[in-house]
C-alpha positions in Angstrom: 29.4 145.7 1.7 30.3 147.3 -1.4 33.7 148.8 -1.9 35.4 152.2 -2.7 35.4 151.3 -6.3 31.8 150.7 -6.2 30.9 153.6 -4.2 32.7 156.2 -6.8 31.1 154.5 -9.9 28.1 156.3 -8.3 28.8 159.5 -9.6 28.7 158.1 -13.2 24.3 158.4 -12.5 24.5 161.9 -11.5 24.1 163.9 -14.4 24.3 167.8 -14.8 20.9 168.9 -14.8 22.1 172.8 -15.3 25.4 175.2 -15.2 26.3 178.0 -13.0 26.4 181.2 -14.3 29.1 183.3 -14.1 28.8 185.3 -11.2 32.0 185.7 -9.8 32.3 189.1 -10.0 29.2 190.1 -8.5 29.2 192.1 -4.6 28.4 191.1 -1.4 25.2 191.4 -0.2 24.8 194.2 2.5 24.3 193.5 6.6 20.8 193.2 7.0 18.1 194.2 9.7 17.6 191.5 12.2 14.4 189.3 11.3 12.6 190.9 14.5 11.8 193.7 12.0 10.7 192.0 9.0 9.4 194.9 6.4 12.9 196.6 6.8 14.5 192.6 6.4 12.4 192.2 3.4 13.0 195.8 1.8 17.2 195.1 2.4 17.0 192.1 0.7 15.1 193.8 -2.2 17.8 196.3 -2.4 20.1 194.0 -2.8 18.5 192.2 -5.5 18.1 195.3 -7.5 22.1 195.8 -7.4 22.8 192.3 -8.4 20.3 192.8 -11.2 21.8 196.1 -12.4 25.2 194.3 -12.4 23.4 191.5 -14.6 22.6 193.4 -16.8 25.9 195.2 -17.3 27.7 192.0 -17.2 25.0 190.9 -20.2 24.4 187.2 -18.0 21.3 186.6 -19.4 20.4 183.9 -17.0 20.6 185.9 -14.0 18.6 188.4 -15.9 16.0 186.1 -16.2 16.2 184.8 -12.6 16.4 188.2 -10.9 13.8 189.9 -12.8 11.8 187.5 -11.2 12.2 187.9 -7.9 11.6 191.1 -7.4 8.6 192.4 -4.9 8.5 188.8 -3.2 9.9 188.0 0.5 13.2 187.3 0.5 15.2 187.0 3.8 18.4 187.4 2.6 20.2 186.6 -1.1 23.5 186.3 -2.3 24.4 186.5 -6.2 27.8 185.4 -5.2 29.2 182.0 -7.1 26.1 180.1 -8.4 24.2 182.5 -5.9 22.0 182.2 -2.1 18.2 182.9 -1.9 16.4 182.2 1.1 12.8 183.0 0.4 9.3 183.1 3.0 6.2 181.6 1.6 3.8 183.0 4.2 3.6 184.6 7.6 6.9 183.8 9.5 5.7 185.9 12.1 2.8 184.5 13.4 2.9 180.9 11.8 1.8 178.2 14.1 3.8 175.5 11.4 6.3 176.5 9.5 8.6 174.0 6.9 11.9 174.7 5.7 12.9 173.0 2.6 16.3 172.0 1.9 17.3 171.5 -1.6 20.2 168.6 -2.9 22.5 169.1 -5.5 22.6 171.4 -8.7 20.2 174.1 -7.1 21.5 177.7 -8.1 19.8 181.3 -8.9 19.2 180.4 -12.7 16.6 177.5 -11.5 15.1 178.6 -7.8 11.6 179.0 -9.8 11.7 175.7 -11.4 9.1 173.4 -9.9 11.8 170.7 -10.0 14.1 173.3 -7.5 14.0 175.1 -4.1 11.6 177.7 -5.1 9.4 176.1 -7.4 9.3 173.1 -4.8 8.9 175.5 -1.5 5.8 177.1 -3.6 4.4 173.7 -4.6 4.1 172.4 -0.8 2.9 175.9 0.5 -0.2 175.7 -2.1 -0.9 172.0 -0.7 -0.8 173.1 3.0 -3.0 175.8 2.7 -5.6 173.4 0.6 -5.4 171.3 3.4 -5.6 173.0 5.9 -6.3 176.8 5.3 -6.6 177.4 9.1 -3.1 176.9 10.5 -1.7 179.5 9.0 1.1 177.6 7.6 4.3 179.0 6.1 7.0 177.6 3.5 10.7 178.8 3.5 12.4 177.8 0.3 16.1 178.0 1.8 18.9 177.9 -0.5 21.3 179.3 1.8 24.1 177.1 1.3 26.0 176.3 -2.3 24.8 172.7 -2.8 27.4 170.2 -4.9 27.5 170.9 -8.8 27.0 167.7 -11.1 29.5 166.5 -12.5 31.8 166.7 -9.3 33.5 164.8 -6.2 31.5 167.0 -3.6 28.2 165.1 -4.2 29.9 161.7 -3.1 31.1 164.0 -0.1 29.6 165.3 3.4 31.5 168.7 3.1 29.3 171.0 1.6 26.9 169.3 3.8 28.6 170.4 6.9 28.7 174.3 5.7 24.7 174.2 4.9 24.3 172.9 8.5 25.9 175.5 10.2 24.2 178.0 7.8 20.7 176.0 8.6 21.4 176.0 12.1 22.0 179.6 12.4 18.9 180.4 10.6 16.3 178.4 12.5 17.6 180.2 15.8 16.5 183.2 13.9 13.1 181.9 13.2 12.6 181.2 17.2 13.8 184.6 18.0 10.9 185.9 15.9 8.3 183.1 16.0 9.3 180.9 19.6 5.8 179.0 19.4 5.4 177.9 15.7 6.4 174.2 15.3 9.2 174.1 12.5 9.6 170.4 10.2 12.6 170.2 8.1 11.8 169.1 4.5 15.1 167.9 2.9 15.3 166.6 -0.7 18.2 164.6 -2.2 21.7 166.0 -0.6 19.5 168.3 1.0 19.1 165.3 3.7 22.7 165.1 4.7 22.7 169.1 5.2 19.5 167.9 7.5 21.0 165.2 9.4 24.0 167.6 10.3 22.0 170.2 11.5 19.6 167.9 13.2 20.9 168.1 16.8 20.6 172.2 16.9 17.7 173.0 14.5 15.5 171.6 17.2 12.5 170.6 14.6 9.8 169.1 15.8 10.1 166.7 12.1 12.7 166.1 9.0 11.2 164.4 6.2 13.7 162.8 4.4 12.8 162.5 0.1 14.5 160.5 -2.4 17.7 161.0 0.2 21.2 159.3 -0.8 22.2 158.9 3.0 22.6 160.8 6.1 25.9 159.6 7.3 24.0 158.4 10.4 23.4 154.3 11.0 19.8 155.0 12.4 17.1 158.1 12.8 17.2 158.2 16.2 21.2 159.1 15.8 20.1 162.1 14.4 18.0 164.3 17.2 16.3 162.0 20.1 13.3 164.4 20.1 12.7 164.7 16.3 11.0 162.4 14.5 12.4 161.4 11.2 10.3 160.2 8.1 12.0 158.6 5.2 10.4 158.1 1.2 11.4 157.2 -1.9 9.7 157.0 -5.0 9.6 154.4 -7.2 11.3 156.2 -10.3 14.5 157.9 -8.0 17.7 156.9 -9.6 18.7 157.4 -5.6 17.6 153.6 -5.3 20.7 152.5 -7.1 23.3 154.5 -5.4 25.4 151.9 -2.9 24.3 153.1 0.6 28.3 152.5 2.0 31.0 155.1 3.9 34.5 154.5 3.2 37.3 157.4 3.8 34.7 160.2 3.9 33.3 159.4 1.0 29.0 157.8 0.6 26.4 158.5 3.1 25.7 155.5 4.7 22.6 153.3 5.6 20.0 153.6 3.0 17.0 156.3 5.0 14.1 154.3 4.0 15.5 150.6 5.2 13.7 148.8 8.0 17.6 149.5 9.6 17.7 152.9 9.9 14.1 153.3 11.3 12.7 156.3 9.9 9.1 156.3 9.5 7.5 155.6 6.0 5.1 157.9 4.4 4.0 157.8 0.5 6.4 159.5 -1.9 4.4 157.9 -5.8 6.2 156.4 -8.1 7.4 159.8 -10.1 11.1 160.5 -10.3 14.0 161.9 -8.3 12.4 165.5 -9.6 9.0 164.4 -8.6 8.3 164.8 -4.7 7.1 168.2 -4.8 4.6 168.2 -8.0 1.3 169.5 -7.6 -1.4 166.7 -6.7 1.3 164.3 -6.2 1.2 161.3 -3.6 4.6 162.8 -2.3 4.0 166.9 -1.9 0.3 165.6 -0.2 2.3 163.9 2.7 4.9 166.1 3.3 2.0 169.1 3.6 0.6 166.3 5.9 3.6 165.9 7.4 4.2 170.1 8.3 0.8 170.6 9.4 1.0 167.6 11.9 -2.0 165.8 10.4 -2.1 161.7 10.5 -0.4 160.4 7.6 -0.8 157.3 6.0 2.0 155.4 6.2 4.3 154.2 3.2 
């Protein structure tokens, strides 16, 4: 096993892939309608966006201009412009839904690139198009759920569990929000990068019937099963993720443990292509196919 030393030269590959903008000044969002009634949820969360947009614009941040300007008339759940900012957005019919997927984003996610294929928004849209291509029938909905503040590159807290452990509870709460409204549909958790140890925490409550685990550092867990007995975890990795290369150790706190897609932890394979760490959720790709595959649960060929 490698050592401590070893595990922090990890960092040293994660590289800043954008800033936060500088949103510290912006308000809380306002207590929202429960998601029982979703046209007053939706029109809240609009509401909300509006203000933070206003105070964009009087603050002259350009990127959350840009961003913001964006999302308004879409289905938001609930937002946050707070610190590099909270979006949880619904692809879809959360309502009546017989699938619905979740996805989790990893590090560097913020406001100023939701709507970049390569982020939560972008990548929630991506695997929303595919499922409906597939299977047009189902009914199947997408949430693209930022509702936690991911690790920012460069930084200690992506070697670390901690911000994993806030998105969990966050997570958590919202999926027993989704039964409260939709008891019957059957929910998979999609988590890329980081996104998989906010996943594996929130395993043993967010009751989902799958968690598909892409280009995934660790979980913190030695085996899939460790994470929810009645879930069954899938694991991928494509051939260009720089994930392949970080040491798969724990030592003080620090590393997430047993590589996902080893014959050890047990997760079962699917195709992921051989695109990068940004990769898993382009259109037409090997990776968004399976995961659609995966959501609607439809046989998938195995990795």
């Amino acid at each position: 096993m490698r050592s401590a030393p070893a595990l922090l030269s990890a960092a040293a590959l994660v590289t800043t892939m954008t800033g936060a903008s500088p949103a510290a000044a912006y308000a809380a969002p306002s207590p929202l309608p429960s998601l029982t009634r979703l046209d007053a949820r939706y029109a809240a969360v609009q509401a909300d966006i509006g203000r933070a947009l206003a105070a964009a614009r009087g603050y002259g941040d350009g990127e959350r201009v840009r961003a913001l300007e964006g999302f308004r008339n879409r289905t938001f759940l609930s937002f946050d412009p707070r610190g590099t900012g909270r979006a949880v957005e619904v692809l879809g019919d959360p309502a009546t839904a017989r699938r619905i997927a979740i996805v989790v984003p990893g590090i560097d996610n913020d406001l100023g690139n939701y709507d970049s294929a390569k982020f939560v928004g972008g990548s929630a849209r991506n695997l929303y198009e595919q499922a409906r291509r597939l299977s047009p029938g189902t009914r199947p909905t997408v949430v693209a759920w930022l509702g936690y503040e991911p690790p920012q590159t460069p930084g200690p807290s992506v070697l670390s569990a901690g911000r994993a452990e806030e998105g969990a509870r966050a997570l958590v709460s919202f999926t027993r929000e989704l039964r409260s409204l939709n008891p019957s549909a059957r929910l998979t958790l999609v988590c890329h990068s980081y996104g998989g140890v906010v996943c594996a925490k929130a395993a043993p409550d967010a009751r989902a019937s799958d968690i598909a685990l892409v280009g995934s550092p660790g979980t913190t867990a030695d085996r899939a099963s460790d994470l929810s007995p009645a879930t069954r975890v899938w694991a991928a990795r494509s051939g260009g993720d720089w994930t392949r290369f970080v040491p798969h150790v724990r030592f003080l706190g620090w590393g997430f443990g047993r590589d996902p897609v080893s014959r050890e932890f047990g997760a079962l394979p699917f195709p992921a292509g051989n695109g990068t760490h940004a990769d898993y959720f382009k259109p037409g790709g090997e990776s968004v196919r399976s995961l659609a595959l995966i959501m609607l649960g439809a046989r998938v060929p195995r990795g």
